[in-house]
C-alpha positions as CSV (number, residue, x, y, z in Angstrom):
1,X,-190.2,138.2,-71.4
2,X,-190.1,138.8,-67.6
3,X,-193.4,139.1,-65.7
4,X,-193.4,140.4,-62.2
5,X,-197.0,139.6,-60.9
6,X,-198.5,140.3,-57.5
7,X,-201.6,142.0,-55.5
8,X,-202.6,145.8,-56.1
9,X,-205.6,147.6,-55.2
10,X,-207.4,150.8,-56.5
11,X,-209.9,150.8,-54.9
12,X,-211.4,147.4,-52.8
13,X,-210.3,144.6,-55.8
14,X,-207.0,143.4,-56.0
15,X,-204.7,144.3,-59.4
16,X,-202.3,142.7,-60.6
17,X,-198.9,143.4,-61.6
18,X,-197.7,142.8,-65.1
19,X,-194.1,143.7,-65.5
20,X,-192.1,143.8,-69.4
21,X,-189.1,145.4,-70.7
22,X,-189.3,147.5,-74.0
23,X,-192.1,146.7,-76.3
24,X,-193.0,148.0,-79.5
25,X,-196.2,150.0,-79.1
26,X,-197.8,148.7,-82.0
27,X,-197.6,145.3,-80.5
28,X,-198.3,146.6,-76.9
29,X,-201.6,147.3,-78.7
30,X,-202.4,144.4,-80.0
31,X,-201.7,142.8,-76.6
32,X,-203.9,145.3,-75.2
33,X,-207.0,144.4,-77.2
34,X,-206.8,141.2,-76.0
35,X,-206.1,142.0,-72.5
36,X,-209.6,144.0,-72.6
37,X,-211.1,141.3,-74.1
38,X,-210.0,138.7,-71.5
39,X,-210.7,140.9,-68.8
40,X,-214.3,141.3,-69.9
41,X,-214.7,137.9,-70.5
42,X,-213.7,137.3,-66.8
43,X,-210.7,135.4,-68.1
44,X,-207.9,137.5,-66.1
45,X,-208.6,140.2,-63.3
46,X,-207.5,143.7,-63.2
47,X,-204.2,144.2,-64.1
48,X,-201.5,147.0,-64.1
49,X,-198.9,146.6,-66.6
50,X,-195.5,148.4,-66.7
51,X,-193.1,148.6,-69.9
52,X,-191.1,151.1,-71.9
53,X,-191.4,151.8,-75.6
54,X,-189.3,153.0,-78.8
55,X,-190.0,156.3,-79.6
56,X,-193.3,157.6,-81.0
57,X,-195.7,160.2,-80.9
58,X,-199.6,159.0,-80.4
59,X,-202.4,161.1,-80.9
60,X,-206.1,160.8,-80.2
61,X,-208.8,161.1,-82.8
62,X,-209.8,164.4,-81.9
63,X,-206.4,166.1,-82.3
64,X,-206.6,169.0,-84.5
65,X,-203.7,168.7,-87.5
66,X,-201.7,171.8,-86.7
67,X,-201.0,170.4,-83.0
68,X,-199.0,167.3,-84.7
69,X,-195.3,167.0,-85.7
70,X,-194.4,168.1,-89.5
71,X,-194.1,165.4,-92.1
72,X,-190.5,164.8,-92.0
73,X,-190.7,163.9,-88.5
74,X,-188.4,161.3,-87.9
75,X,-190.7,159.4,-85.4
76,X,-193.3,157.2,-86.5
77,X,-196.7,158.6,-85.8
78,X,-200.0,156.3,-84.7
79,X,-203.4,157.5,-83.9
80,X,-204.8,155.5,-80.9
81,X,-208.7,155.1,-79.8
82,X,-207.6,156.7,-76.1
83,X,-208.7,160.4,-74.8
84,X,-206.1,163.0,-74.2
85,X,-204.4,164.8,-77.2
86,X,-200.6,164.1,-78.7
87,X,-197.8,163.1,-76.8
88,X,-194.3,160.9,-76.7
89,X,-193.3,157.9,-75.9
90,X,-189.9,156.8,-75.7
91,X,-186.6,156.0,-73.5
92,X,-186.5,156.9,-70.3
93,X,-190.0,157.0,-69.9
94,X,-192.4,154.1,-67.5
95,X,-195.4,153.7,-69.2
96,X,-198.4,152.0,-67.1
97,X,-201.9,150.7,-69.1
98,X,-204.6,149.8,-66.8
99,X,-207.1,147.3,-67.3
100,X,-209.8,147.6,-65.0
101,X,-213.4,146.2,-64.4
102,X,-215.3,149.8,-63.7
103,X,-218.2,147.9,-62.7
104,X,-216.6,145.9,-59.7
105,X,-214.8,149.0,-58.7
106,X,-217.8,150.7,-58.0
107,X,-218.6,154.8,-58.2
108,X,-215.6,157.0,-58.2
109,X,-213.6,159.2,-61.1
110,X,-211.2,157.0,-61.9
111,X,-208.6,159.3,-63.4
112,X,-208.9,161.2,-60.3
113,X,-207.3,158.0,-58.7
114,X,-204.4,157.4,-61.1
115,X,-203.5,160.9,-60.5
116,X,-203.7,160.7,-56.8
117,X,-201.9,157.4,-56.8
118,X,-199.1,159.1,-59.2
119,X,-198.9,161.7,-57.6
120,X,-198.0,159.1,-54.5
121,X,-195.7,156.9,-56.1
122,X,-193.6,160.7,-57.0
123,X,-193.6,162.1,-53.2
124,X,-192.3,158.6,-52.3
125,X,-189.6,159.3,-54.4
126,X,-189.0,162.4,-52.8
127,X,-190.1,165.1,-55.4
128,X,-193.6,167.0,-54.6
129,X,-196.2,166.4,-57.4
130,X,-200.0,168.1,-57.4
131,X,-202.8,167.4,-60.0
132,X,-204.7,170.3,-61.2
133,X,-208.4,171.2,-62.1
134,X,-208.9,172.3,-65.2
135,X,-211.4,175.5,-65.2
136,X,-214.7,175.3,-67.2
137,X,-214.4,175.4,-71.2
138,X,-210.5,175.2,-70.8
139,X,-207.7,172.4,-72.3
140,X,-208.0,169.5,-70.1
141,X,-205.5,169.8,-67.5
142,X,-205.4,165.8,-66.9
143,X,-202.0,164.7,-65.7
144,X,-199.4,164.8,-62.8
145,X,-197.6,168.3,-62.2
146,X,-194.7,169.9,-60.6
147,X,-196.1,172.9,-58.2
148,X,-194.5,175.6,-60.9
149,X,-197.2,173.1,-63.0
150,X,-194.2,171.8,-65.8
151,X,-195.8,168.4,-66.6
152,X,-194.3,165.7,-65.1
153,X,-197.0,162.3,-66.0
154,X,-199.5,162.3,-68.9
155,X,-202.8,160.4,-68.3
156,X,-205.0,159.3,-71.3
157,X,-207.5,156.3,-70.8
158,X,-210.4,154.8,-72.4
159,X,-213.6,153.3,-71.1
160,X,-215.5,150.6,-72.9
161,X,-218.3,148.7,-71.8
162,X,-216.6,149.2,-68.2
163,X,-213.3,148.1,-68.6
164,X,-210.5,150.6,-69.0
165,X,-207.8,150.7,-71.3
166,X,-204.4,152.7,-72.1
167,X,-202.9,154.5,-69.0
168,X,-200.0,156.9,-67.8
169,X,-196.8,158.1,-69.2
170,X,-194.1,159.1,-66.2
171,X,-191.3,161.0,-67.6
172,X,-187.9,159.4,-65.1
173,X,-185.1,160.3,-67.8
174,X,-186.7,161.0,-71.5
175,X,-185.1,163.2,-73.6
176,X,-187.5,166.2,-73.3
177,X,-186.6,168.0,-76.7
178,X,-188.8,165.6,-78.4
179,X,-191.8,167.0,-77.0
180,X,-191.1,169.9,-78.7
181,X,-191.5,168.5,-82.4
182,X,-195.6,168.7,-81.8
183,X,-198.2,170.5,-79.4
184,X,-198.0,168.3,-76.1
185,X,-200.8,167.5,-74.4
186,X,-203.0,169.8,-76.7
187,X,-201.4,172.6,-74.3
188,X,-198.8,175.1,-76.6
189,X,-197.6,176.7,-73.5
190,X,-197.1,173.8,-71.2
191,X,-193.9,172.8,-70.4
192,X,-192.8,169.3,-69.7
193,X,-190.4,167.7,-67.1
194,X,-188.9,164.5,-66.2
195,X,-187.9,162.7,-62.4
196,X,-184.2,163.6,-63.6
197,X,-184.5,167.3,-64.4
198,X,-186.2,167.9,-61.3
199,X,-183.4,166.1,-59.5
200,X,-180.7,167.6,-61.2
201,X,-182.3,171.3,-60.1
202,X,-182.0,170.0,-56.2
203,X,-178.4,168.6,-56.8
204,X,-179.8,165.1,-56.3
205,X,-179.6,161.5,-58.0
206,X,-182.3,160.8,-60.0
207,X,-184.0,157.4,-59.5
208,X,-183.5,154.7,-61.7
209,X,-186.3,153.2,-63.6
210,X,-186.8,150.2,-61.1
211,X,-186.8,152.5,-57.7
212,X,-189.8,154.4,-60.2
213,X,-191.3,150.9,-61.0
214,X,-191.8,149.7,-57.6
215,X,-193.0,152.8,-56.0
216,X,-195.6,153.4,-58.7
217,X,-196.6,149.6,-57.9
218,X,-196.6,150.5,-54.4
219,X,-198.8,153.5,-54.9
220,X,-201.3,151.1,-56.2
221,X,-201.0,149.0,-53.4
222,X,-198.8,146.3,-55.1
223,X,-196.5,144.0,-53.4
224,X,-194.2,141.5,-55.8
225,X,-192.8,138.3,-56.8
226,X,-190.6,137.2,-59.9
227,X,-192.2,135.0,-61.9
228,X,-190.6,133.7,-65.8
């Protein structure tokens, strides 16, 4: 397993850099768990990790039933302890978890920052991004967006005794039909978009999953070395 490891802030405390190829999410779970746990402990600082899984469709616990895929769904289905309603992993798609100390971080909305810092990492890409607020009593509206607001990055984290866990989803190439087997996001109407479609509608190459990995590490002030 290759690790790329180096300094990244959010905020004022460094993060570090944790890169790996495709992992099973399952297992990317169980690493997880002990990643919080070490973190709390003091054992490792805050991290960002970057990885890729085989397809599946998560769900939080608070996801209504008619908003999942149908029983003969060919991808496996998990329910996860994160906020944020269903969604898809898969090919194509960087997937960031975040495990940070809240406490030494100091006051400030968190996913506010992620958003911002997505939404940094995307421009320096060369595609325009935007977050939006979501208006009282409506579907959280949590995420990265295109300005004609087709979804572009999903954002569903969890806080426990200060330290975050779970993270981002940034569509570069995935295969956007599969969102379609389930309400995404909690949102029936919302339409989702990858870093390719939106290149392929200005006649442009779109960026290959390494360019994405690097400036989403860059976004959160990371710089890197090879390491294993």
């Amino acid at each position: 397993m290759d690790v790329t490891a180096g300094g990244s802030r959010v905020g004022a405390v460094e993060l570090e850099r944790v890169d790996l190829g495709e992992v099973p999410y399952l297992d990317a779970m169980d690493a997880m768990r002990g990643w919080v746990e070490q973190r709390r402990a003091g054992v490792i600082g805050d991290r960002l990790v970057l990885l890729t899984h085989p397809p599946v469709i998560t769900y939080g616990t608070r996801t209504p039933p008619e908003e999942l895929p149908r029983a003969d769904s060919p991808i496996p289905l998990v329910e996860v302890d994160r906020g944020g309603q269903a969604t898809y992993h898969g090919p194509g798609q960087l997937v960031g978890y975040l495990i940070l100390n809240l406490r030494e971080r100091g006051p400030g909305d968190i996913v506010r920052r992620v958003e911002n810092a997505l939404i940094d990492a995307v421009g320096a890409l060369g595609f325009e991004a935007v977050r939006r607020d979501t208006p009282s009593g409506a579907q959280s509206l949590v995420g990265v967006w295109t300005p004609r607001h087709d979804k572009l990055v999903s954002i569903g984290m969890r806080i426990r005794g200060g330290v975050t866990s779970h993270g981002f989803a940034l569509n570069i190439t995935s295969d956007l039909d599969e969102f379609t087997r389930f309400t995404a996001c909690g949102l029936p109407d919302v339409a989702m978009t990858s870093l390719a479609e939106m290149a392929a509608e200005r006649g442009v190459a779109a960026p290959g999953e390494a360019e994405v990995r690097d400036a989403v590490a860059a976004a959160f002030g990371a710089g890197a070395r090879r390491e294993g």
